[in-house]
C-alpha positions as CSV (number, residue, x, y, z in Angstrom):
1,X,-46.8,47.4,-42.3
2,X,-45.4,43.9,-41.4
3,X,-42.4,42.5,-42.8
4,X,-42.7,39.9,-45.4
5,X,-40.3,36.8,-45.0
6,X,-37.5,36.5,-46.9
7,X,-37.6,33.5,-49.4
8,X,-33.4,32.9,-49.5
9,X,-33.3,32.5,-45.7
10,X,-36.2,31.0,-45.5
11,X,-35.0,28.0,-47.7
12,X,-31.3,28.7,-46.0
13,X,-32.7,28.0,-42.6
14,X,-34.9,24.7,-43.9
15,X,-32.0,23.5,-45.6
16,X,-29.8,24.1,-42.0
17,X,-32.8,22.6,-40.7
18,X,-32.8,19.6,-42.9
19,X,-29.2,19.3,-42.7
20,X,-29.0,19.3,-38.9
21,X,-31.4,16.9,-38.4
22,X,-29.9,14.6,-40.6
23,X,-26.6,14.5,-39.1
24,X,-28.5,13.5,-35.5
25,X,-30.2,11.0,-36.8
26,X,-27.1,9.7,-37.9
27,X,-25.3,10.1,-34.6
28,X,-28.4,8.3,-33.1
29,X,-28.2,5.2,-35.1
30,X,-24.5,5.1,-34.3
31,X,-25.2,5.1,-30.6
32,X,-28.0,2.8,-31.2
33,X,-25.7,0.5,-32.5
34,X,-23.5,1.1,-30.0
35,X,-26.0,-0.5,-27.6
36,X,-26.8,-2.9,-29.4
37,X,-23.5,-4.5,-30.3
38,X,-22.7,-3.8,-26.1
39,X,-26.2,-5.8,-25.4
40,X,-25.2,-8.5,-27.4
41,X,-21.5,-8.7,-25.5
42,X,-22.9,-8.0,-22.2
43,X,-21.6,-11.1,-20.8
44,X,-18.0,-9.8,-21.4
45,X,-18.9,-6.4,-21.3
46,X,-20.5,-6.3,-17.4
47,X,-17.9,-8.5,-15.6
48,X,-15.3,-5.7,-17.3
49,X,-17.2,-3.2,-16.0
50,X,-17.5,-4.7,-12.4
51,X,-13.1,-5.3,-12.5
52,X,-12.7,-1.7,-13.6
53,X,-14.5,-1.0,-10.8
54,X,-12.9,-3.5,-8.3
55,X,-9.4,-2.2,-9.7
56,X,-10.3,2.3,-8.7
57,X,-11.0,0.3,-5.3
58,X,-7.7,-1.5,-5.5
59,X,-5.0,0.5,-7.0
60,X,-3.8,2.8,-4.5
61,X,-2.4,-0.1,-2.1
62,X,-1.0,-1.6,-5.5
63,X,0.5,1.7,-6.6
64,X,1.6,2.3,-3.0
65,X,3.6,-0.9,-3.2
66,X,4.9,-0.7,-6.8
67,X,6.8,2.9,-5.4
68,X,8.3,0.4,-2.8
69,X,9.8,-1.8,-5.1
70,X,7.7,-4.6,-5.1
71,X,7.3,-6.2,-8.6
72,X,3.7,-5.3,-10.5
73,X,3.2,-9.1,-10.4
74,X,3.8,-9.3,-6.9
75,X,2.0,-6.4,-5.7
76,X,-1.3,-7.3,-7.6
77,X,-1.3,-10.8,-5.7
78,X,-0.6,-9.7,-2.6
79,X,-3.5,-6.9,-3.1
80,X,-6.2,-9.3,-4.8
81,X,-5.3,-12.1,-2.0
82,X,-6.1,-8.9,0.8
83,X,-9.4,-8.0,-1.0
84,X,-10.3,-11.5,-1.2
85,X,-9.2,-11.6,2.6
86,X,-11.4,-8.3,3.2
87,X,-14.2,-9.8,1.5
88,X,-14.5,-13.1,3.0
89,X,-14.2,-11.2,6.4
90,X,-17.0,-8.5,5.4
91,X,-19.6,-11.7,4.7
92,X,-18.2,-13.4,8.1
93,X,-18.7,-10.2,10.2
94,X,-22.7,-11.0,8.9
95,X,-23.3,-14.4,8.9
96,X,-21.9,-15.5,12.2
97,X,-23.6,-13.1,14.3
98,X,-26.7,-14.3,12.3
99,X,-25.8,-17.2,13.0
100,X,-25.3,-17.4,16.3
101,X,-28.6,-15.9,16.8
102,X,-30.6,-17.6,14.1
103,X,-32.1,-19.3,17.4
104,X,-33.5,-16.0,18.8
105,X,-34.3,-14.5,15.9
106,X,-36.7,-17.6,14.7
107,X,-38.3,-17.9,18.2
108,X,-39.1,-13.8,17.8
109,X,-40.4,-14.5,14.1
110,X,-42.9,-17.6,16.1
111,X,-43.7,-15.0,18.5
112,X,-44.7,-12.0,16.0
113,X,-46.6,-14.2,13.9
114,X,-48.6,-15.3,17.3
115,X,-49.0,-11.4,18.4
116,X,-49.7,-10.4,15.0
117,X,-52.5,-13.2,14.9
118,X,-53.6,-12.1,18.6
119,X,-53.9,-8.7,17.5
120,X,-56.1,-9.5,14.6
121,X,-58.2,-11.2,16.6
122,X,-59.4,-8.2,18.8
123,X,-60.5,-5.2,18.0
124,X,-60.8,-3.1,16.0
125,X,-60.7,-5.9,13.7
126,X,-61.9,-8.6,15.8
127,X,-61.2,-11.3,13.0
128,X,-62.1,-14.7,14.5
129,X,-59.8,-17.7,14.4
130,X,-62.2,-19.3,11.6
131,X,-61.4,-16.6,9.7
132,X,-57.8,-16.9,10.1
133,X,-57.1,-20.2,9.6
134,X,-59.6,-20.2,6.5
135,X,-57.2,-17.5,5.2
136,X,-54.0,-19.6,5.8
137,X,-55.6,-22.2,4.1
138,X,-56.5,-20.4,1.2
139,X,-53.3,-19.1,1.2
140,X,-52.0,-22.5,1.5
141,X,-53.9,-23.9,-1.2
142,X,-52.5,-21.1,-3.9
143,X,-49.4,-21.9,-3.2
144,X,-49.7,-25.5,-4.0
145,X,-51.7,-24.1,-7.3
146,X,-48.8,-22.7,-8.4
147,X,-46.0,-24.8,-7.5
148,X,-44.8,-25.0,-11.2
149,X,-44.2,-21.3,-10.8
150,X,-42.2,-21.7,-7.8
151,X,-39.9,-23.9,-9.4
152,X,-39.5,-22.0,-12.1
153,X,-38.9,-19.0,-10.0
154,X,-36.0,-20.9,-8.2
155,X,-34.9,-22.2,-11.4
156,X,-34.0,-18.8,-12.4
157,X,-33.0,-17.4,-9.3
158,X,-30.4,-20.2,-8.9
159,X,-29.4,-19.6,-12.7
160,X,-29.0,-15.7,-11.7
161,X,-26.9,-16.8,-8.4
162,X,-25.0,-19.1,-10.3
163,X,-24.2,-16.2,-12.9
164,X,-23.7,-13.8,-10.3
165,X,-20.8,-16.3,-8.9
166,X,-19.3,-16.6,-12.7
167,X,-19.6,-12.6,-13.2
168,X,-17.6,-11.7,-10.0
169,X,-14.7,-14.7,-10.8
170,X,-14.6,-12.7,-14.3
171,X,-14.6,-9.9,-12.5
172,X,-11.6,-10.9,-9.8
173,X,-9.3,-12.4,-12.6
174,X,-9.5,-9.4,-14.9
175,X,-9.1,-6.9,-11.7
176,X,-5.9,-8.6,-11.0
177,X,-4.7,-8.1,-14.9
178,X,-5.8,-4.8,-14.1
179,X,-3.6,-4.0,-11.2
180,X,-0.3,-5.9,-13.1
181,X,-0.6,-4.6,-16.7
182,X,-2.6,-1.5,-16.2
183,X,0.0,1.4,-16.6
184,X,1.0,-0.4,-19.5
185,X,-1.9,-0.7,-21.1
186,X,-2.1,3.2,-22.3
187,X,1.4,3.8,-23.8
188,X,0.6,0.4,-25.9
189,X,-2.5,1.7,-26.8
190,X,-1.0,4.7,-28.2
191,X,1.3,2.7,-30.4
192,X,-1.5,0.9,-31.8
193,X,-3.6,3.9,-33.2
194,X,-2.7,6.1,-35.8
195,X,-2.6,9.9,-36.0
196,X,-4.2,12.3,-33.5
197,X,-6.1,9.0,-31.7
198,X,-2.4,7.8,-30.3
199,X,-3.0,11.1,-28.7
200,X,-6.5,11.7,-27.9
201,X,-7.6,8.2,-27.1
202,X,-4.8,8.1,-24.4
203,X,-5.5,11.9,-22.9
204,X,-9.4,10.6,-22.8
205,X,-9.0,7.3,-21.0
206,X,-7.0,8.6,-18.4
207,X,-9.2,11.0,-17.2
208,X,-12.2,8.7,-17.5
209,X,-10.1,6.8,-15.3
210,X,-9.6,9.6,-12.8
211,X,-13.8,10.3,-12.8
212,X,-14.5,6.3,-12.2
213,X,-11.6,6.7,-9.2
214,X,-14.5,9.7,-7.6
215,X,-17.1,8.1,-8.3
216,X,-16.2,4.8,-6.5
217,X,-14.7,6.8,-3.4
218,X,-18.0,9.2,-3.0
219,X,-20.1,6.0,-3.2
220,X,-17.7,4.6,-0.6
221,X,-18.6,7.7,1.7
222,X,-21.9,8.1,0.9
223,X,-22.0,4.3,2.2
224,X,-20.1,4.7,5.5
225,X,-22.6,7.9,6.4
226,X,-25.7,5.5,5.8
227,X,-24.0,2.7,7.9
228,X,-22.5,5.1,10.8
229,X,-26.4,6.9,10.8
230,X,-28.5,3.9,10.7
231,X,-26.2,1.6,12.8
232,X,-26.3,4.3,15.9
233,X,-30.4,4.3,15.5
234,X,-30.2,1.0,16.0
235,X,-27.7,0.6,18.4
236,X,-30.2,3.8,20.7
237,X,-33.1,1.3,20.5
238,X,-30.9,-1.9,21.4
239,X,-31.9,-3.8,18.3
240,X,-29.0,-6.9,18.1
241,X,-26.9,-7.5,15.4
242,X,-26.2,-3.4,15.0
243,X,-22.5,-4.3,13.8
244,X,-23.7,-6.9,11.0
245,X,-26.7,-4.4,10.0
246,X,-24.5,-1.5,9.5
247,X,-22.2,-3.6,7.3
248,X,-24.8,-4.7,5.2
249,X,-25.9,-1.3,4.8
250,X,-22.4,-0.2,4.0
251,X,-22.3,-2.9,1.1
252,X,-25.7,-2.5,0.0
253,X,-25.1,1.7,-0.9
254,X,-23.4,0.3,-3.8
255,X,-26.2,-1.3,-5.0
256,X,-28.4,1.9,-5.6
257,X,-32.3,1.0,-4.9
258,X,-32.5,-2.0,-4.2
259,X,-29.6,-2.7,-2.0
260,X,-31.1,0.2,0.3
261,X,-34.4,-1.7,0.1
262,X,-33.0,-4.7,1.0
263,X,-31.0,-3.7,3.7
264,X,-33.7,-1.8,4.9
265,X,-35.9,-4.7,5.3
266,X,-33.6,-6.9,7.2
267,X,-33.3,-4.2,9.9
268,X,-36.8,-3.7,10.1
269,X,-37.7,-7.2,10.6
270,X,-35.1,-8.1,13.2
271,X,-36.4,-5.1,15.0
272,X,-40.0,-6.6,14.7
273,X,-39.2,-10.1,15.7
274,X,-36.8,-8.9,19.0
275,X,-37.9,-5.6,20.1
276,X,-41.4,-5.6,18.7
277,X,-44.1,-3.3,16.6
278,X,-43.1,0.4,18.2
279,X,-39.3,-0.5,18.2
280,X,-39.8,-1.9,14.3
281,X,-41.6,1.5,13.0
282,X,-39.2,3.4,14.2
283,X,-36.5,1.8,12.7
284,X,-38.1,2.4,9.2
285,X,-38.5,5.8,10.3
286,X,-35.0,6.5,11.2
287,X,-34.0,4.0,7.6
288,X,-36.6,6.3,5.5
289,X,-35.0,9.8,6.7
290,X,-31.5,8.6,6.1
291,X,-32.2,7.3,2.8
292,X,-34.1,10.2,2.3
293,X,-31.3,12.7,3.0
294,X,-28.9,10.2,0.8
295,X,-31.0,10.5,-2.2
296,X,-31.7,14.1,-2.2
297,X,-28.5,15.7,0.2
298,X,-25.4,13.7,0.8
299,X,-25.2,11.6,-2.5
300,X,-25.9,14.4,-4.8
301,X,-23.5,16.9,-2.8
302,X,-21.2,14.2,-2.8
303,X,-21.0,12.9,-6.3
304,X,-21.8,16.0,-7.8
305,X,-18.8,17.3,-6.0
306,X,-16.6,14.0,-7.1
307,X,-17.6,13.9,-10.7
308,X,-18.0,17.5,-11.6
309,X,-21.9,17.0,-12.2
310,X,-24.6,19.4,-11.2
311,X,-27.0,17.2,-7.9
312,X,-29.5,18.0,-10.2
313,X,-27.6,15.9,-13.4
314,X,-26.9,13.0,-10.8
315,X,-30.7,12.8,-9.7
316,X,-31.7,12.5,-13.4
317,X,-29.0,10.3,-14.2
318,X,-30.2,7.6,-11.7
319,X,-33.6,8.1,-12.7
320,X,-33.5,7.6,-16.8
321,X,-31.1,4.8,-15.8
322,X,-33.1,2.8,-13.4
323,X,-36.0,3.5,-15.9
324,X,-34.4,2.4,-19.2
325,X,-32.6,-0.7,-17.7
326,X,-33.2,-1.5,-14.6
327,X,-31.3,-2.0,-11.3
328,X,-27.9,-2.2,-13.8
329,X,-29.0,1.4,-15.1
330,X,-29.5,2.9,-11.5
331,X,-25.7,1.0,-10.7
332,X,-24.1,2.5,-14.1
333,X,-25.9,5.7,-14.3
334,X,-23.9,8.2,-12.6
335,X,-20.4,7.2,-13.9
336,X,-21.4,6.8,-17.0
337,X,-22.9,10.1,-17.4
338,X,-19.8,11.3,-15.8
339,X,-17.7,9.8,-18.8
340,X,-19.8,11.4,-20.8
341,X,-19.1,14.5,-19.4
342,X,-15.5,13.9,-19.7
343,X,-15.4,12.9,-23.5
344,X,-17.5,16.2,-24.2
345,X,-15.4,18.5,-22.1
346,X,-12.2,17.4,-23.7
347,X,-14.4,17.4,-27.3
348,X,-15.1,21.8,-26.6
349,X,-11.2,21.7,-25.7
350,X,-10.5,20.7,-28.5
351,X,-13.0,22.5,-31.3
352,X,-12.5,25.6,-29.1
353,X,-10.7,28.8,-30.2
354,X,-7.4,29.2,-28.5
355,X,-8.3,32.7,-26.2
356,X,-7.2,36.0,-27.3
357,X,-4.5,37.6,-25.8
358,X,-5.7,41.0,-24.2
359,X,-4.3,44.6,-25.7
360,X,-2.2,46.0,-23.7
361,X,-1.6,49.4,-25.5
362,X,-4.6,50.7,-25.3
363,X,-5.5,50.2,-29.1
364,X,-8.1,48.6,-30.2
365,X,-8.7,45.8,-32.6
């Protein structure tokens, strides 16, 4: 005989049900106007970010020379005028080299273009020179079809540059208030809130802190193991610049995505216009393995190690991130699920039950 259901749980469970659901809608509308209000102050919001970020790279030389005496004004100056020194000399060690050989390398892009045509003109192809130059016209001729959307594509990359330039000078002041005021900043954040919050809020931030500290220093190593990997590849198959290549690639790993792409593809093509086709593909090669063991081995292992997240959470993470919002998402996605993690960790501290002590006379409870 099969049991009949029981009408009082029944309604007890829809009503838990009901009630349940309600309560995450709620929570959902909160966060969604979380977003939104952060969307709408995302010209303060991102240059923050990007100081906060700047200042976990920053702050050990500045602690290290607050413990020597050295007044917090003092010590954030001298640290922001070496960054800015560091900086200045990172973008030297690539543009002069480049520079120097800008001669070379445009004579090798002359000559590729003249093999590549060359090559197209045998077999298996055997594509005549008609055909060719009827295709560089037609070619020629879109372009001048769409000229207006040139301009307007350089009107908004020049209005993204000139951004970009606004964002980082945000960025550099507010990393310097950072490294003077910042240990500050929490004991007069305490006074301000009331309650448990002078508390909590304090206790939180301080180990979000501690997490965006790991994840800037993984990224840093997961960056110097692509740089050291691809710049010796390079450096086997005599491909020039391998010192302003492995910098770039160094930068670029902070970039997630597209700063591997982009780095990628300068290598390539310097290999293609000086050493030619063979030496070219098997640059990419050696840049598609590496990236390949970053993405799935050494920046997982790494952050996951870092942060306290599973590889698996960090390979979401970047995912639903570069999905939902772009190249920013794939950038923000692992710290901020990482802060997530720390708010809900110290969240089950806190609603947890205090453990039992264990019996020790043998009774029982």
């Amino acid at each position: 005989m099969s049991a009949t259901l029981n009408a009082g749980k029944t309604r007890a469970a829809l009503r838990t049900s009901a009630r349940i659901s309600g309560e995450l809608l709620l929570v959902l509308v909160a966060v969604a106007v979380v977003l939104w209000v952060l969307g709408r102050m995302w010209p303060i919001v991102w240059p923050l970010i990007v100081g906060l970020l700047l200042t976990t790279l920053t702050w050990p030389p500045t602690r290290f020379l607050r413990r020597r005496g050295l007044a917090p004004a003092l010590a954030a100056s001298l640290v922001t005028v070496l960054f800015l020194l560091v900086a200045t000399g990172t973008v030297a060690l690539i543009a002069v080299p480049v520079t120097s050989q800008s001669g070379q390398l445009a004579d090798g892009v002359v000559e590729g273009i003249q093999r590549l045509r060359e090559w197209a003109a045998g077999p298996p192809l055997n594509i005549g020179e008609e055909r060719i130059a009827g295709a560089f016209d037609t070619a020629t001729a879109r372009v001048q079809d769409s000229a207006g959307t040139i301009v307007s594509t350089v009107a908004t990359g020049v209005s993204t540059v000139f951004n970009g330039v606004v964002t980082a000078v945000l960025a550099l002041f507010l990393m310097f208030f950072f490294l003077k005021d910042g240990p500050r900043f929490l004991p007069w954040l305490g006074r301000q809130l009331p309650g448990r919050l002078a508390t909590d809020v304090p206790v939180v931030a301080t180990r979000c802190w501690n997490t965006l500290e790991s994840f800037v220093r993984s990224q840093a190593l997961v960056g110097l193991i692509d740089a050291v990997l691809i710049g010796l590849g390079l450096w086997i198959l005599g491909v020039p610049l391998v010192l302003p290549l492995a910098v770039l690639t160094f930068v670029s790993a902070f970039v997630p995505i597209v700063g591997a792409l982009f780095a990628g593809l300068v290598a390539v093509l310097i290999a293609l216009v000086s050493n030619g086709l063979v030496d070219a593909l098997i640059v990419l090669a050696v840049i598609v393995g590496v990236q390949q063991l970053e993405g799935n081995v050494f920046q997982p292992m790494i952050q996951s190690r870092g942060l306290g997240l599973h590889a698996a959470v960090v390979l979401l993470a970047v995912t639903l991130g570069g999905s939902l919002v772009g190249i920013v998402g794939s950038l923000l996605a692992v710290p901020v699920a990482a802060l997530i993690a720390v708010v809900w960790n110290y969240l089950r501290e806190q609603l947890s039950d205090p453990p039992r002590e264990p019996l020790t006379d043998g009774s029982h409870p």
